[in-house]
C-alpha positions in Angstrom: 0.0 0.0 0.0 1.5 3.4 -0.9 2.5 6.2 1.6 0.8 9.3 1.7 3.3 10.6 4.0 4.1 13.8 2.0 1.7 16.4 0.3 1.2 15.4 -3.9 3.6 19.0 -4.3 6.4 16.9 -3.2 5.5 13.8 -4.9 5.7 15.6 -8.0 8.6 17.5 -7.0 10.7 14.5 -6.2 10.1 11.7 -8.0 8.6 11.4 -11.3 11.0 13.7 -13.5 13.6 10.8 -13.1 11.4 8.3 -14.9 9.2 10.1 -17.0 10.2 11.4 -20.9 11.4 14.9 -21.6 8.7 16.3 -22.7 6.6 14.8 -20.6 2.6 15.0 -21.3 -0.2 15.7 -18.2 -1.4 12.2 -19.1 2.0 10.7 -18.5 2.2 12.5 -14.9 -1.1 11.5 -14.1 -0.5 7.8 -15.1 3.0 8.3 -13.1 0.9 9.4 -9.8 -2.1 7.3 -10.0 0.1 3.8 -10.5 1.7 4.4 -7.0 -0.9 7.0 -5.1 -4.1 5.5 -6.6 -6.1 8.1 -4.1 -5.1 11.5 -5.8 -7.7 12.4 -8.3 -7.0 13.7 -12.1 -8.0 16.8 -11.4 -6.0 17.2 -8.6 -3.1 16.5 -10.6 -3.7 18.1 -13.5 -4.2 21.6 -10.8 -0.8 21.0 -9.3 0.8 20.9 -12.7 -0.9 24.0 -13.7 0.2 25.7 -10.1 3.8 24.1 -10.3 4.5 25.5 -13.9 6.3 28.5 -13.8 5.3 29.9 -17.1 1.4 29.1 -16.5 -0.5 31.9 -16.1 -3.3 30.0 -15.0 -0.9 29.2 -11.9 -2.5 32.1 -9.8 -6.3 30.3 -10.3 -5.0 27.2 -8.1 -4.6 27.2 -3.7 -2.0 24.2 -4.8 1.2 25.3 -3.5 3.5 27.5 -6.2 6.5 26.0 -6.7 8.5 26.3 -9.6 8.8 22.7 -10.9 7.8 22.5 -14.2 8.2 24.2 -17.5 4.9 24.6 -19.6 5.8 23.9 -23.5 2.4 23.8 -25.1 -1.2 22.8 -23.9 -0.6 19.3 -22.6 3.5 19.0 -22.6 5.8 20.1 -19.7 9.3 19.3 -18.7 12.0 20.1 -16.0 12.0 24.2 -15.1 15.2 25.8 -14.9 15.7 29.4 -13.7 18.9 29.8 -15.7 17.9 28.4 -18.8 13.9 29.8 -18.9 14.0 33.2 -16.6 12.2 34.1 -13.8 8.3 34.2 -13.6 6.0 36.5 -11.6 2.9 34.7 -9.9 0.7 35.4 -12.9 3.5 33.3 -14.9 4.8 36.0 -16.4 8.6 36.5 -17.9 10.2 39.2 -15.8 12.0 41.4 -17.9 14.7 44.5 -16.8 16.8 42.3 -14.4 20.4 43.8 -13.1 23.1 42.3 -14.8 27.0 41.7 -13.2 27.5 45.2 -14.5 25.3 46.6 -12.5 23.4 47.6 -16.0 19.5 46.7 -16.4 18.2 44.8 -19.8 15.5 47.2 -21.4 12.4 45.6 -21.5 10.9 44.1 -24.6 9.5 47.5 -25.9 6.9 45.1 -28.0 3.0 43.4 -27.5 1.5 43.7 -24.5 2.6 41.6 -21.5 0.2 39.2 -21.7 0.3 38.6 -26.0 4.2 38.4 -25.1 3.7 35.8 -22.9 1.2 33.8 -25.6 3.4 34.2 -28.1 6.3 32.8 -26.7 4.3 30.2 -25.0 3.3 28.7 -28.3 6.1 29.6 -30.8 7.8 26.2 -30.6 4.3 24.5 -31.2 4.1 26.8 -34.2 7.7 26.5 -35.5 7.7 22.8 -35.5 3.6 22.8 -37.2 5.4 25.1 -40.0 8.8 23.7 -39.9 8.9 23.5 -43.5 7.8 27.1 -44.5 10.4 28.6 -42.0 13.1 30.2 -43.9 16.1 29.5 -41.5 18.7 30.6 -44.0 19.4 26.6 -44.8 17.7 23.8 -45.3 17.5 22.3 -41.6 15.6 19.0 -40.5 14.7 18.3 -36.7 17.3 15.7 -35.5 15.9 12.2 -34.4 18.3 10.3 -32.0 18.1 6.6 -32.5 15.1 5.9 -29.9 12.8 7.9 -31.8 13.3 11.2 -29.7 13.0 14.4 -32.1 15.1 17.7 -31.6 12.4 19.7 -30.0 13.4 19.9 -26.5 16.8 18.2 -26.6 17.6 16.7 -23.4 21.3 17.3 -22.3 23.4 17.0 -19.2 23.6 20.6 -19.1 19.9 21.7 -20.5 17.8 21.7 -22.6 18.0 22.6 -26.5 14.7 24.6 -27.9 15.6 22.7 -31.0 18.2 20.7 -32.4 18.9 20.3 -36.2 20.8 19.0 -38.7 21.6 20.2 -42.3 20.6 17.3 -44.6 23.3 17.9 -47.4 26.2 18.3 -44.9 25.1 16.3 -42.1 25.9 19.7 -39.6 24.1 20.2 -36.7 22.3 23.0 -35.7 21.4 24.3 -32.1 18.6 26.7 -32.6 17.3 28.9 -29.3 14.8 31.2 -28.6 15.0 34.6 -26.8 11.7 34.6 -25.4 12.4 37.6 -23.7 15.8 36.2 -21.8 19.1 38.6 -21.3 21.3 38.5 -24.5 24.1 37.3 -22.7 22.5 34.8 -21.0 21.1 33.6 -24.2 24.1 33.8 -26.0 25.8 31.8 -23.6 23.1 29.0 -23.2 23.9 28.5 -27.3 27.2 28.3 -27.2 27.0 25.6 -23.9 24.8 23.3 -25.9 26.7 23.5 -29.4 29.7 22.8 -27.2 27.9 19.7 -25.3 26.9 18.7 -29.2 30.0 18.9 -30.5 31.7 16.6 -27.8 28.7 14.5 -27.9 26.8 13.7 -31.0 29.2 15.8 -34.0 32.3 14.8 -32.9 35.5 15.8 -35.5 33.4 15.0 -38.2 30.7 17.5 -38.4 30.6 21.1 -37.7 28.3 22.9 -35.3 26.5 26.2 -36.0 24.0 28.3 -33.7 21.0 30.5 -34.7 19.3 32.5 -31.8 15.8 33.5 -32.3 14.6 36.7 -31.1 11.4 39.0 -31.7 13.5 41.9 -32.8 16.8 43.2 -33.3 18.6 43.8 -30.1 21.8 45.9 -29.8 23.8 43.9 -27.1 22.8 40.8 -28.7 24.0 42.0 -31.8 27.2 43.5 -30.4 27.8 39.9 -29.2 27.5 38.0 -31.7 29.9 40.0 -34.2 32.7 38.2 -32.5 30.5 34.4 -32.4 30.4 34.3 -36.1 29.6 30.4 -35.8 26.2 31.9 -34.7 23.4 33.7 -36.3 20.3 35.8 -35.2 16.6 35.8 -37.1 13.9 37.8 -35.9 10.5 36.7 -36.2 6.8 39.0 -36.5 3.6 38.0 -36.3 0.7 39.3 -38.7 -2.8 39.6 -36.9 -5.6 40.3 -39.8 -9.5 40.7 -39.4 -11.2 40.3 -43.1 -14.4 40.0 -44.2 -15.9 36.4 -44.9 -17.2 35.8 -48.8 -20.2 35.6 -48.0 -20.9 38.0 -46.0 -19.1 40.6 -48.8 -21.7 39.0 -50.5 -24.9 40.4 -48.8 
């Protein structure tokens, strides 16, 4: 019979990320829980994850204790949060933005959509980069990698993060780390790149192939841009979104 010794927070907290895939889907967790604490209910689950996401802005809804387990990735997936790697969140699950770097300097903040469109957007650009892989002009012809279990390149597990997306160039065989600003410092960015083309390189390219980097960001920033004049192995696109109301036929019609 299973010990309910400790509140489902720490369950969650403690045990399942060991054992479950990365991504992981709510269904997953909840199969996780419910094969060894049988008594915790779906929804009770499913409200901790919401509470325990960092990025959920749905967080703030939920008494379930906030802690800052989980990363949200779309609707239904979730993996492993990390501060460094992701940001900070407010308790609405909001990126905080204007943080005091070592210099003592403060990043401007994203000068762009409102807060909460900001926070939708980069909540579901991976989703929509990976549905429109093939109409994304990334300056090369890339293809998600596929390790030899079957995992893809979206969210890349490694021993020191996680890739947004991992690639490879067909023709040359290169790989290519691609990350996302989502409103992260540029240094901090930059340097989260550079780490996991370095872990590639030892790992999976080897002397063979080359590694590249592409950072994507939702417009052109200065420091970044100052930074990566002297990382020439890694490039910057910058993405827009077009929001359009039109008339349907056949009410043009009438």
């Amino acid at each position: 019979m299973p010990l309910y010794d400790r509140p489902l927070s720490h369950i969650m907290a403690e045990e399942p990320l060991s054992e479950l895939p990365t991504p992981f889907s709510s269904t997953e967790m909840i199969e996780w829980i419910q094969a060894k604490y049988p008594l915790f209910k779906d929804s009770t689950i499913r409200a901790h994850l919401r509470s325990m996401s960092a990025n959920d802005p749905n967080k703030r809804h939920h008494n379930s204790p906030r802690r800052d387990v989980f990363f949200k990735i779309d609707r239904s997936h979730y993996r492993a949060y990390d501060a460094d790697q992701d940001g900070l969140f407010d308790e609405m699950g909001r990126l905080l933005t204007g943080e005091e770097d070592e210099s003592g300097d403060s990043e401007e903040a994203y000068d762009g959509p409102p807060e909460d469109m900001a926070f939708a957007l980069e909540l579901h650009l991976e989703e929509f980069m990976e549905a429109n892989w093939q109409q994304i002009e990334f300056g090369a012809s890339l293809e998600l990698y596929k390790d030899s279990s079957g995992r893809t390149g979206r969210q890349f597990p490694t021993s020191v993060g996680t890739i947004d997306f991992l690639c490879q160039d067909p023709d040359s065989g290169d790989f290519v780390v691609i990350e996302l600003k989502k409103g992260r410092p540029s240094d901090k960015v930059l340097g989260q790149c550079q780490r996991y083309m370095g872990w590639v390189k030892k790992n999976l390219a080897g002397s063979d192939k080359d590694v590249r980097g592409l950072i994507i960001a939702p417009e052109p920033d200065e420091r970044l841009a100052y930074a990566l004049s002297v990382a020439p192995n890694i490039d910057l696109r910058c993405y827009k979104v077009d929001f359009e109301l039109f008339i349907p036929p056949s009410e043009e019609a009438s």
